[in-house]
C-alpha positions in Angstrom: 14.7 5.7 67.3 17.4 3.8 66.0 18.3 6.6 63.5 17.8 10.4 62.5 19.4 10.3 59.1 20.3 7.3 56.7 23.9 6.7 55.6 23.5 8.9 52.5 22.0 12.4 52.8 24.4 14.6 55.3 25.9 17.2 53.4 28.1 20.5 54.7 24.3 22.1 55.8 24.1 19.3 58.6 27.7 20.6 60.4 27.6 20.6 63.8 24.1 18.9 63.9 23.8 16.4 66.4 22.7 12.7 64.4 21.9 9.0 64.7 22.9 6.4 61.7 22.9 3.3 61.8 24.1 0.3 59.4 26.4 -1.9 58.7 30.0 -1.7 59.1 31.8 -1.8 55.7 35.4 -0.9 57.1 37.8 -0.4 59.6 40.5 1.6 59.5 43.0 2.6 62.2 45.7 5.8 62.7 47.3 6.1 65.8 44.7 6.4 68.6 41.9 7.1 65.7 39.5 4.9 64.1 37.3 5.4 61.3 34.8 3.3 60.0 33.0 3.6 57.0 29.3 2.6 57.5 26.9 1.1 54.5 23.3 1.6 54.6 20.7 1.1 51.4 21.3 4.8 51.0 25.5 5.3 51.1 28.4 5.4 53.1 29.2 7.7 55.5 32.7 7.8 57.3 32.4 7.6 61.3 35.5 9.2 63.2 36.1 7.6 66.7 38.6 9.4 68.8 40.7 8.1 71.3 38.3 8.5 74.5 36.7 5.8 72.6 39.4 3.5 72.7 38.4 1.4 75.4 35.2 0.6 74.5 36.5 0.0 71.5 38.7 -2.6 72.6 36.7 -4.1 74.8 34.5 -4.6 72.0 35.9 -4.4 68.8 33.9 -4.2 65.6 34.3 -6.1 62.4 33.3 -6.3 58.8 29.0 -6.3 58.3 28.3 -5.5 62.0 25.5 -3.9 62.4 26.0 -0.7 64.3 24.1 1.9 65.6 26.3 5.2 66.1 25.4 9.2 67.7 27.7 12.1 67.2 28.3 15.4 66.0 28.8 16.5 61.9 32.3 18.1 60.3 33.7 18.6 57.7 36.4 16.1 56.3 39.7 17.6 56.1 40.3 15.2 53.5 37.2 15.1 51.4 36.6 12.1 48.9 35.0 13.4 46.1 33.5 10.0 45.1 30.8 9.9 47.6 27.9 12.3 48.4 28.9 12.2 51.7 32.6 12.9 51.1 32.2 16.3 52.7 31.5 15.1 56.0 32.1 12.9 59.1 30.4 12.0 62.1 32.1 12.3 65.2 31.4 9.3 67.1 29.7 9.7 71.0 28.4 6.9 71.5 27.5 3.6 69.4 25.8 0.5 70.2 26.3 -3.1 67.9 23.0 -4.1 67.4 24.2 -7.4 65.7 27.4 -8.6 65.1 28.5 -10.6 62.0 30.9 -13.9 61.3 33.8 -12.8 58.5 31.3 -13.2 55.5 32.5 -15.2 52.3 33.4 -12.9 50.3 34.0 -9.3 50.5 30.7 -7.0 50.2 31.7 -4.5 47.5 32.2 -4.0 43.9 35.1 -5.7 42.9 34.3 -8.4 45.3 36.2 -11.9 45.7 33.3 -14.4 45.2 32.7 -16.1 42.2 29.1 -17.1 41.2 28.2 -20.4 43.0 29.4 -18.6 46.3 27.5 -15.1 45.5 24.5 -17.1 44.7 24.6 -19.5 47.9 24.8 -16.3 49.9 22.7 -14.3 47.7 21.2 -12.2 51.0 24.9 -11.2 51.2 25.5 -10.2 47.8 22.6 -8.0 47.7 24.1 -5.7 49.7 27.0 -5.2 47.2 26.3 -1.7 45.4 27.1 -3.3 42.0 23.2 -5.7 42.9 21.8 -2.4 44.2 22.5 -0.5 41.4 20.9 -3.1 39.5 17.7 -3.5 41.4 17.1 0.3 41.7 17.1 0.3 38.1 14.9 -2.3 38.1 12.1 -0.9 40.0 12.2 2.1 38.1 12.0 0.5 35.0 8.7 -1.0 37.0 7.6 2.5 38.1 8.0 4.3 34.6 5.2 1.7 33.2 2.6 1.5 35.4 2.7 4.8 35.3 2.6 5.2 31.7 -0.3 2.7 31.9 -2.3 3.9 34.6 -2.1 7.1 32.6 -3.0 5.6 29.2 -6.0 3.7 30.9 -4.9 0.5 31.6 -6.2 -1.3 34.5 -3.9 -3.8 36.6 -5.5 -6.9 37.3 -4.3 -9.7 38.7 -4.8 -13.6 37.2 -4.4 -16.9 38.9 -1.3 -18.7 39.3 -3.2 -22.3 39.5 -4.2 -23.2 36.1 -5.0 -26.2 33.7 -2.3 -27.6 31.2 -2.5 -27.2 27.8 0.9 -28.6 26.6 1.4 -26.6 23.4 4.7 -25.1 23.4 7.3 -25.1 26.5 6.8 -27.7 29.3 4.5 -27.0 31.8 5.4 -26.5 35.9 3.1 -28.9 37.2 1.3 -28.7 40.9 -0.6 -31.9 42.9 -3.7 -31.3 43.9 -4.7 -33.1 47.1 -8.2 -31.8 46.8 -8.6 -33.8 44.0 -6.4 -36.7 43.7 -4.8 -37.7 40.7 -5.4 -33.7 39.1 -3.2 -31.1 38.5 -2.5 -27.5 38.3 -0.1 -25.8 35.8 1.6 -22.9 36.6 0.6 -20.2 33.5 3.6 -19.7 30.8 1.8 -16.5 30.2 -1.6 -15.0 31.2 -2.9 -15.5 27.4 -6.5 -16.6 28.0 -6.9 -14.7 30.7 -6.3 -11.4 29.3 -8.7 -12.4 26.3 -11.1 -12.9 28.9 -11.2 -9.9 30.7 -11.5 -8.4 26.8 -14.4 -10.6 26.7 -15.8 -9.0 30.2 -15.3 -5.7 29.1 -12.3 -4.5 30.7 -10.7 -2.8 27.8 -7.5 -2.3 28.6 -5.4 -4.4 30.7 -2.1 -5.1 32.8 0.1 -6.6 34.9 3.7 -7.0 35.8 3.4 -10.4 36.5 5.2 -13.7 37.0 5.5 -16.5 34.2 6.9 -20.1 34.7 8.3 -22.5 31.5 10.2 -25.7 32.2 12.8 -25.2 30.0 16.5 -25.7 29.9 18.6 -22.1 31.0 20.5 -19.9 29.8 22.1 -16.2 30.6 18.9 -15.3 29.2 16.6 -17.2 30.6 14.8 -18.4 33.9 11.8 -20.8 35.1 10.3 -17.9 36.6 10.5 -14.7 34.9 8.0 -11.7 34.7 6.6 -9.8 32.0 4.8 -6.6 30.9 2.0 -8.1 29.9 -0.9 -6.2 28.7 -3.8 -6.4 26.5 -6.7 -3.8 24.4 -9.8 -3.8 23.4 -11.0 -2.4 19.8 -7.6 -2.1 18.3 -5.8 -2.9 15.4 -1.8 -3.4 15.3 -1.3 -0.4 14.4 -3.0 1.0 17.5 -0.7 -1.4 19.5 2.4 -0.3 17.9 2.0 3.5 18.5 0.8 2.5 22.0 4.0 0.8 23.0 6.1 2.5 21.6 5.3 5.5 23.8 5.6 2.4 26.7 9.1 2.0 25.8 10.2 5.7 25.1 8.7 6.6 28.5 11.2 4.7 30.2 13.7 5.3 28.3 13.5 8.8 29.2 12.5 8.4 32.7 15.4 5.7 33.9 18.0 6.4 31.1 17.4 10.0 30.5 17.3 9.2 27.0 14.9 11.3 24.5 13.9 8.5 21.6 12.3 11.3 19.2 11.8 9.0 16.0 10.1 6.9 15.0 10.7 3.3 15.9 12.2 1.5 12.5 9.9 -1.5 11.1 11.4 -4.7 9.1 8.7 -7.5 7.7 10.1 -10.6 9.0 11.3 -11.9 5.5 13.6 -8.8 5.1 14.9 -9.3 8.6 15.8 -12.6 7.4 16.9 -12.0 4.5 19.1 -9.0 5.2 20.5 -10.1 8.9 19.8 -13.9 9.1 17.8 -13.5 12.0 14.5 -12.6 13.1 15.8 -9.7 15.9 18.3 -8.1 14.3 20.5 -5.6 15.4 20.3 -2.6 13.6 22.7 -0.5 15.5 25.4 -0.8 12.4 25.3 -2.2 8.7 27.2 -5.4 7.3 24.0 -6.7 6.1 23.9 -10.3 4.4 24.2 -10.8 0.6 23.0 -13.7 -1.8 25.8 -14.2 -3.6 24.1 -17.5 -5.2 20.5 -17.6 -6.2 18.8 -19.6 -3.4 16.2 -22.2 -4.1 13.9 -21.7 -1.1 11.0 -19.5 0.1 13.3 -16.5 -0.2 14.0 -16.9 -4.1 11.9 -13.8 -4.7 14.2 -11.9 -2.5 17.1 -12.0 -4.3 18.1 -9.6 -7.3 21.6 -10.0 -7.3 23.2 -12.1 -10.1 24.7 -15.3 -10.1 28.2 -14.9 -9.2 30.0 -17.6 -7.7 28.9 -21.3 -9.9 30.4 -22.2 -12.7 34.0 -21.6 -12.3 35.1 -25.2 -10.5 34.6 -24.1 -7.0 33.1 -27.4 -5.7 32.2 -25.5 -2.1 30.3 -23.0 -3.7 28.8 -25.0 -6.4 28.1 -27.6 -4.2 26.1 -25.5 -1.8 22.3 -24.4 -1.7 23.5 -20.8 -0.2 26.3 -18.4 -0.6 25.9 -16.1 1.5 28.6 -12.9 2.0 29.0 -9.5 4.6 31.3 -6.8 3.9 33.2 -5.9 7.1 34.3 -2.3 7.4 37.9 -1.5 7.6 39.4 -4.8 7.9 41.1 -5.3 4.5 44.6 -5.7 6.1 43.4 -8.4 8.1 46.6 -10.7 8.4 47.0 -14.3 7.9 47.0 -14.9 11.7 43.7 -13.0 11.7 41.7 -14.6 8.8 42.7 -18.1 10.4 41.3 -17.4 13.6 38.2 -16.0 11.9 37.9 -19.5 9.8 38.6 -21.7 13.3 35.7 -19.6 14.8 33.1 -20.3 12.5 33.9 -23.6 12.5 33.3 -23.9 16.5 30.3 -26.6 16.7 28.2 -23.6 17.7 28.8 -21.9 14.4 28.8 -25.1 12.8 30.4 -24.0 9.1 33.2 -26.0 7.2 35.3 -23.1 6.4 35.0 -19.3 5.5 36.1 -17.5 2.4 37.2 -13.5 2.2 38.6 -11.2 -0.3 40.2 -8.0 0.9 39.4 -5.1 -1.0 42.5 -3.3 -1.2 42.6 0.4 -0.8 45.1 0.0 -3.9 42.4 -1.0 -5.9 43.3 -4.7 -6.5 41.6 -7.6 -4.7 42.8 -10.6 -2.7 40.9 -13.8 -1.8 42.1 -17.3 -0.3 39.9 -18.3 -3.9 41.9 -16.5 -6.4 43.0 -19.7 -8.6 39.2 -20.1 -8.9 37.9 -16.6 -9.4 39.6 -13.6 -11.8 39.8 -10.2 -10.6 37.2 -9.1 -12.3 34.7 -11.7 -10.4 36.2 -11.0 -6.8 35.4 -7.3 -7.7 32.0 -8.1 -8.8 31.1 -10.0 -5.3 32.6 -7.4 -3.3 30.5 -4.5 -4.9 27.3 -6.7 -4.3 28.1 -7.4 -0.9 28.6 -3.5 -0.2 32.5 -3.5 0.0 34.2 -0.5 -0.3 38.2 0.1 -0.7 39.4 -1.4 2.5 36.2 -3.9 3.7 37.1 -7.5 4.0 34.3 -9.3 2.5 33.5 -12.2 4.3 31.2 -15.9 2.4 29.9 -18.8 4.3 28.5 -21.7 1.9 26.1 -24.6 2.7 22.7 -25.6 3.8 20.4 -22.8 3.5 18.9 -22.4 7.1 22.6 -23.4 8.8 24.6 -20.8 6.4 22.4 -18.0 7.0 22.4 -18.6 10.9 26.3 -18.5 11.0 26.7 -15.6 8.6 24.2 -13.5 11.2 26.3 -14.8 14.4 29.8 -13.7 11.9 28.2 -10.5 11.7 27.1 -9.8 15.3 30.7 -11.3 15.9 32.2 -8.5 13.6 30.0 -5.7 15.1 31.1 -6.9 18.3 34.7 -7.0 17.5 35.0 -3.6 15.7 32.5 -2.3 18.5 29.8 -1.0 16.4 27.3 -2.8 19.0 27.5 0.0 21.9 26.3 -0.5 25.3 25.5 3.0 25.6 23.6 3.0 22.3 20.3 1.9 21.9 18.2 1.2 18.7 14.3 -0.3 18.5 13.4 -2.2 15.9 9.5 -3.3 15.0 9.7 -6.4 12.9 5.9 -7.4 11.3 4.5 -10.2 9.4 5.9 -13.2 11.3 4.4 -16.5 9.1 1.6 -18.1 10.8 2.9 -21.4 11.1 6.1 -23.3 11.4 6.2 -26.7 9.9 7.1 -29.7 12.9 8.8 -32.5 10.7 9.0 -35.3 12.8 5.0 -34.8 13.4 4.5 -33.8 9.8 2.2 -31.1 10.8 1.9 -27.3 11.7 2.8 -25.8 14.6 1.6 -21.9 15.7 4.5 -19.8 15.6 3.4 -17.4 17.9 0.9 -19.2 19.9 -2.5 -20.5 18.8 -4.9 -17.4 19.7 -2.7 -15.5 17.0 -4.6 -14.0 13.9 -3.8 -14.3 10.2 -3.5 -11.0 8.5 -7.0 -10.7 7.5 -6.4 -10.6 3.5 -5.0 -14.1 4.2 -7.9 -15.6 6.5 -9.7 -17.2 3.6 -6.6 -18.8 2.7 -6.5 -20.8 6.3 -10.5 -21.4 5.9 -10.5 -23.0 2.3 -7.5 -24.9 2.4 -6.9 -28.4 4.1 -3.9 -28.1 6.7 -2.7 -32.0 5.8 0.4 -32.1 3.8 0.9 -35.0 1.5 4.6 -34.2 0.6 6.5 -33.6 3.5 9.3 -32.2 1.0 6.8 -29.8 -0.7 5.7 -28.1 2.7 6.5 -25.3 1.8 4.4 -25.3 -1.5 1.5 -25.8 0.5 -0.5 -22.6 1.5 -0.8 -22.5 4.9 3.4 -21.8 4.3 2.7 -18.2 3.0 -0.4 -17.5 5.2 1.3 -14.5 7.8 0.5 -13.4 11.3 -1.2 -10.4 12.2 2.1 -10.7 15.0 4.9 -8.1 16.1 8.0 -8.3 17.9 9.6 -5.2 19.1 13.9 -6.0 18.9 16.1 -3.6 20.9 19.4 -4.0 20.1 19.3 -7.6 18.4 17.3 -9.0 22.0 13.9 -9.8 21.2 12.3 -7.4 24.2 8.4 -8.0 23.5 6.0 -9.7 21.7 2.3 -9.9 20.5 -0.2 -10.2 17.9 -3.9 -9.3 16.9 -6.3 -12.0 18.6 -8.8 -14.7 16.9 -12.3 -13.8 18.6 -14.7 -15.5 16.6 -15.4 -19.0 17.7 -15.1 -20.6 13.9 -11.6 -18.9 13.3 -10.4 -20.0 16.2 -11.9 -23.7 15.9 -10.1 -23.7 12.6 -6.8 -22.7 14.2 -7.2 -25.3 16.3 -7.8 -28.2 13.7 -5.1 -26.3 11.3 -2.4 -27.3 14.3 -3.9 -30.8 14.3 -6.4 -31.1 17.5 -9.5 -32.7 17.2 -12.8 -30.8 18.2 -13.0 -32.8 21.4 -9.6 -32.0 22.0 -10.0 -28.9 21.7 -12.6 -28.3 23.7 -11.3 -30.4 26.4 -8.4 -27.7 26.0 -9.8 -24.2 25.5 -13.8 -25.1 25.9 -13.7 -21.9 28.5 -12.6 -19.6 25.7 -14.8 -20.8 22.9 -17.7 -20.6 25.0 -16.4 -17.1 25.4 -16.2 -16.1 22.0 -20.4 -16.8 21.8 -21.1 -14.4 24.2 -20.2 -11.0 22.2 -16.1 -10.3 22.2 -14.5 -7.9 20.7 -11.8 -7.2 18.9 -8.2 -7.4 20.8 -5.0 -7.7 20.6 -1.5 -7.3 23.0 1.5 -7.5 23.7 4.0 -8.9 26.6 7.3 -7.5 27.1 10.1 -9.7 29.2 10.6 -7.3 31.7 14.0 -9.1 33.0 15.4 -8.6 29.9 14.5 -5.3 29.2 16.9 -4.5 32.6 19.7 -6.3 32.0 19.4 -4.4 28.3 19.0 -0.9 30.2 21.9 -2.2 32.5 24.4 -3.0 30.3 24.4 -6.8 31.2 23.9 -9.7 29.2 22.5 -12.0 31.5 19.1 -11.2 33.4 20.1 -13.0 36.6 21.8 -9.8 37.2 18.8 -8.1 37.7 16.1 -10.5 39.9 16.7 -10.6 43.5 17.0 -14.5 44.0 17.6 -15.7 40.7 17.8 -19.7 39.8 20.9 -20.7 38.4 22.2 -22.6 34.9 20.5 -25.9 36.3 17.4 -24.1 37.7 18.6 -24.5 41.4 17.8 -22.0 43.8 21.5 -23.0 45.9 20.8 -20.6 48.8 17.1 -22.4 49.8 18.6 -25.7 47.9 15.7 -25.9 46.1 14.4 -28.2 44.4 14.4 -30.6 47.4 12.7 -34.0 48.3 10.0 -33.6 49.8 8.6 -36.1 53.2 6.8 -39.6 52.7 3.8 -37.9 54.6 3.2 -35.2 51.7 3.6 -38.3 48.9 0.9 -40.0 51.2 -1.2 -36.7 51.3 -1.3 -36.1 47.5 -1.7 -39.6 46.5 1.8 -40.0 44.4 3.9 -42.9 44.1 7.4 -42.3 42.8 9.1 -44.6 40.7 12.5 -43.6 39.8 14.2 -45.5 37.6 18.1 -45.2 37.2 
C-alpha cells in the first residue's frame, strides 16, 4: 500500500507507531546534517524529519517543491510544536522514502499567500487546486451540496435527472447551441434551466422534485456569473407559495446550521417588491442595516401612492431639484463631520459613469443642533431640518440627495447606500440576513418592441385575484408613453425571490397549469398560436391530460458558496471555472474545430471581418 495514514490525522496517540504517508512535497528545509520536509496531502501537512544516515540518498537524489513522495518511519513528538496544524504535535522519522513523481518548479507557489495572479492560477488551475485557500473553498462547497439533498431526500423530494440536449426557445438569455449531424441543418440547445421539465414530471406525478444540476446562458460575465453554472433546482406538487416559502426556508436554515454552524431561529423577513423598491431602490436589498431611501419630491410614476412625505424641496429656485422627476435622500449614520475632502470624493463617486448622477447634495446634521448643506443659499434652516427629519437623520447623520430621472436616481441612491454600508461596515461578512421579497409585477414593458415581456419567465402565474385582469384585457398598447396606464402594468406574479445579504440567492413562482391560461400568457407576450405551439406544443398538450397544481423554486448554488464563503465572486468556488471572456485558458477552450467535423455536421462558416 502506498500509505497507512494520510497527511492529516497523526496525533501524540500514534508515537512510536510505525507509518506510511505519502504526498506531495510542500517544503524543504535544511539544519546542519537534518532535513525536514513538510508534506501536503488533501488531508494536511505533516512534517518529515530525515536524519543524517539519510544524507546520501538524499543527495543523490534530491527532492523539490510538489514531488510526489512516498515516505515510512517512526512517530515523535516535536520538540518544537506548531500550534497551527493538527499535526503540530508530531513528526515522522524518515526510514525510507521513495519519489513516486517528480515535479518541474511550478508557476507559482502552492499556498495561501501564493505569487500568481489570476490568468496564471487559472492556466494552471490543476495546480491551484491544491492551494488550501481552493480547498477550503470546495470542501465548503460540497457540504453546502450534502446539507440539501439531505434535507430533500428527507422532506420527500426525489432527484431526477433531465436532458442536457434540448430545443430552443429564445425567450430570455441566448441560447448555447449544439449541431446535430443526425439531422442536418437542426439543433440542440443546451437548457438555461430545467423549467418544463420539472412541470412535466408534476404532470407525471412525481410530486416533489430535484436536482443539483447544471445550467448554460450565453451571456456576457461577470464576478457573478458563468455560462455554466448549477442550481438547486426543485419543484412540488399541490402547493401554494406559502407552502414553498416555509419549505425553503427550512432548505436554507438547514445549511446554515449544518456548514456555518449558524442557528437562524426566526422567521425569514418578507418585503412586496414595491416596498423593496421603494425603500432600498432595488429589488434584493440588503437588509443587514438601515439608511433606507426617502422621497423627498412627490414622484410622478407608478410609485406615487407610495409616498406620504410632503413636498419639500420645489419651489425655492433650486433648478436641480425642481428640474428633476425624483429627489431622492439617505441619512448616513455618524458621518456629520464629514470634511470637505470627504463630501468631494463622495460627489466624484457618484458621478463615475457606473453611478451615472450629475452631482450629490448633503446636509450635516450637527450634533450642535444647527444644520449645514452645500444648498444653504437655496434652503433656510428650517427646510434643511425638515428633510433631514424625513430622511431619518438624527444629530450627527449626514443626509445624503441624488436628483434626476426616476429609474437612474433611484438606482444610484441604492448603489450610495450599499456604498455607505460598505464604507462604515454595517455589511458584515460574518453576518447573514434572508430576505423574502413577494409580488414581483407580471410583466416588464420591452420599448423598442412595444410589447410585454415575462418578468420571471413565461410559465409564471398572476396572483389569482388578478387573473381576470390578464384574461379580459387586450395586451396591445396604443400609447407607448401610457404603458404604464395600461392593466397588464399592475397585474402581479404569484413569484418570490429569496435575497441573502442584498445577492438575489433563489427564485421561483406558482405555475400556470391550465392550457387556456397558459395560451393567454403566451399571446399576452406577443406569440402567435402557431408560434406557440411550435415552441411549447409538448407542454400544452400536457396541461390536457390532468396537471396539478405546482410551483418551485431554483437556487444558484454558486452563489450561495461564495455568499457562505465570504467571497464575492463565484469562480472562487467551481473547480474549473471560465473566465471574464468565458475562456476555459487551461483546455484553451473555445477552440476551432477540424474541416472534417464542419464536413460531418453540414456547416459552412462565413466569417466576416
Amino acid at each position: 500500500m502506498y500509505r497507512t495514514h494520510t497527511c492529516g490525522e497523526l496525533t501524540l496517540k500514534n508515537v512510536q507507531n510505525e507509518v506510511t504517508l505519502a504526498g506531495w512535497v510542500q517544503t524543504v528545509r535544511k539544519f546542519g546534517a537534518i532535513t525536514f520536509v513538510d508534506l501536503r496531502d488533501r488531508y494536511g501537512i505533516t512534517q518529515l524529519l530525515f536524519n543524517e544516515s539519510l544524507n546520501p540518498v538524499l543527495d543523490a537524489n534530491p527532492l523539490g517543491r510538489e514531488f510526489v513522495l512516498q515516505a515510512k518511519g517512526k512517530v515523535q513528538e516535536r520538540s518544537n510544536k506548531n500550534p497551527q496544524l493538527a499535526t503540530g504535535e508530531i513528526e515522522v522519522i524518515v526510514t525510507d522514502f521513495t519519489v513516486l513523481n517528480k515535479a518541474v518548479t511550478p508557476p507559482f507557489t502552492i499556498q495561501d499567500d501564493t505569487d500568481g495572479g489570476d490568468d496564471l492560477r487559472m492556466k494552471y488551475r490543476f495546480l491551484d487546486l491544491r492551494r488550501n485557500a481552493v480547498k477550503r473553498n470546495l470542501e465548503l462547497r460540497y457540504a453546502v451540496n450534502r446539507s440539501a439533498r439531505n434535507y430533500l431526500h428527507e422532506n420527500s423530494f426525489m432527484d431526477i435527472e433531465t436532458p442536457f440536449l434540448i430545443k430552443s426557445t429564445p425567450e430570455g438569455a441566448r441560447d448555447f447551441v449544439v449541431p446535430s449531424r443526425m439531422n442536418p441543418g437542426q439543433f440542440y440547445a443546451l437548457p438555461q434551466s430545467p423549467q418544463t421539465f420539472k412541470q412535466l414530471l408534476m404532470v407525471s406525478g412525481y410530486d416533489r422534485y430535484y436536482q443539483v444540476v447544471k445550467c448554460f446562458r450565453d451571456e456576457d460575465l461577470r464576478a457573478d456569473r458563468q455560462p455554466e453554472f448549477t442550481q438547486i433546482d426543485c419543484e412540488m406538487s399541490f402547493v401554494q407559495q406559502e407552502d414553498i416559502l416555509n419549505m425553503f426556508e427550512g432548505l436554507i436554515k438547514r445549511i446554515f446550521k449544518d456548514v456555518k454552524g449558524i442557528d437562524y431561529p426566526e422567521k425569514v423577513d418578507r418585503m412586496t417588491w414595491e416596498d423593496a423598491m421603494w425603500q432600498y431602490g432595488n429589488d434584493k436589498p440588503d437588509i443587514r442595516f438601515g439608511m433606507q431611501l426617502c422621497n423627498i419630491k412627490k414622484p410622478a410614476s407608478v410609485f406615487v401612492e407610495k409616498s406620504d412625505k410632503p413636498e419639500l424641496v420645489s419651489g425655492v429656485g433650486f433648478q436641480v431639484f425642481d428640474d428633476a422627476e425624483t429627489v431622492l435622500a439617505i441619512a448616513v449614520p455618524g458621518c456629520s463631520e464629514y470634511t470637505r475632502k470627504q463630501t468631494d470624493e463622495l460627489t466624484d463617486w457618484v458621478k463615475r459613469p457606473q453611478i451615472g448622477m450629475k452631482g450629490l447634495v448633503f446636509i450635516k446634521c450637527n450634533t450642535d443642533g444647527t444644520y449645514k448643506s452645500s444648498v444653504d443659499k437655496f434652503y433656510p434652516a428650517e427646510r434643511l431640518k425638515a428633510i433631514a427629519d424625513a430622511a431619518g437623520a438624527k444629530a450627527g447623520d449626514l443626509v445624503l440627495i441624488l436628483a434626476g430621472a426616476e429609474e437612474r436616481t433611484r438606482k444610484a441612491t441604492s448603489e450610495l447606500r450599499l456604498e455607505m454600508g460598505k464604507r462604515l461596515g454595517l455589511r458584515k461578512e460574518n453576518e447573514f440576513k434572508l430576505l423574502w421579497v413577494l409580488d414581483f409585477p407580471l410583466f416588464e414593458y420591452a420599448e423598442e418592441e412595444n410589447r410585454w415581456v415575462a418578468r420571471h419567465h413565461p410559465f409564471t402565474s398572476p396572483k389569482p385575484d388578478h387573473i381576470p385582469v390578464m384574461i379580459n384585457n387586450s395586451p396591445v398598447i396604443d400609447n407607448a408613453a401610457e404603458y404604464l396606464q395600461h392593466p397588464y402594468a399592475n397585474i402581479k406574479a404569484n413569484a418570490y425571490d429569496m435575497v441573502l445579504n442584498g445577492n438575489e440567492i433563489g427564485g421561483g413562482s406558482i405555475r400556470i397549469f391550465q392550457r387556456d391560461l397558459q395560451e393567454k400568457m403566451f399571446a399576452a407576450l406577443g406569440m402567435t398560436p402557431e408560434e406557440s405551439q411550435h415552441k411549447f406544443g409538448f407542454l400544452l398538450g400536457a396541461f390536457e391530460y390532468g396537471a396539478p397544481p405546482h410551483g418551485g423554486i431554483a437556487f444558484g448554488f454558486d452563489r450561495l458558496c461564495s455568499i457562505l464563503g465570504g467571497s464575492e465572486s463565484i469562480r472562487d468556488f467551481i473547480a474549473f471555472p471560465k473566465n471574464n471572456s468565458g475562456r476555459d485558458v487551461m483546455l484553451d477552450a473555445p477552440s476551432s474545430i477540424d474541416d472534417k467535423q464542419f464536413q460531418e455536421l453540414q456547416i459552412k462558416l462565413d466569417l466576416k471581418q
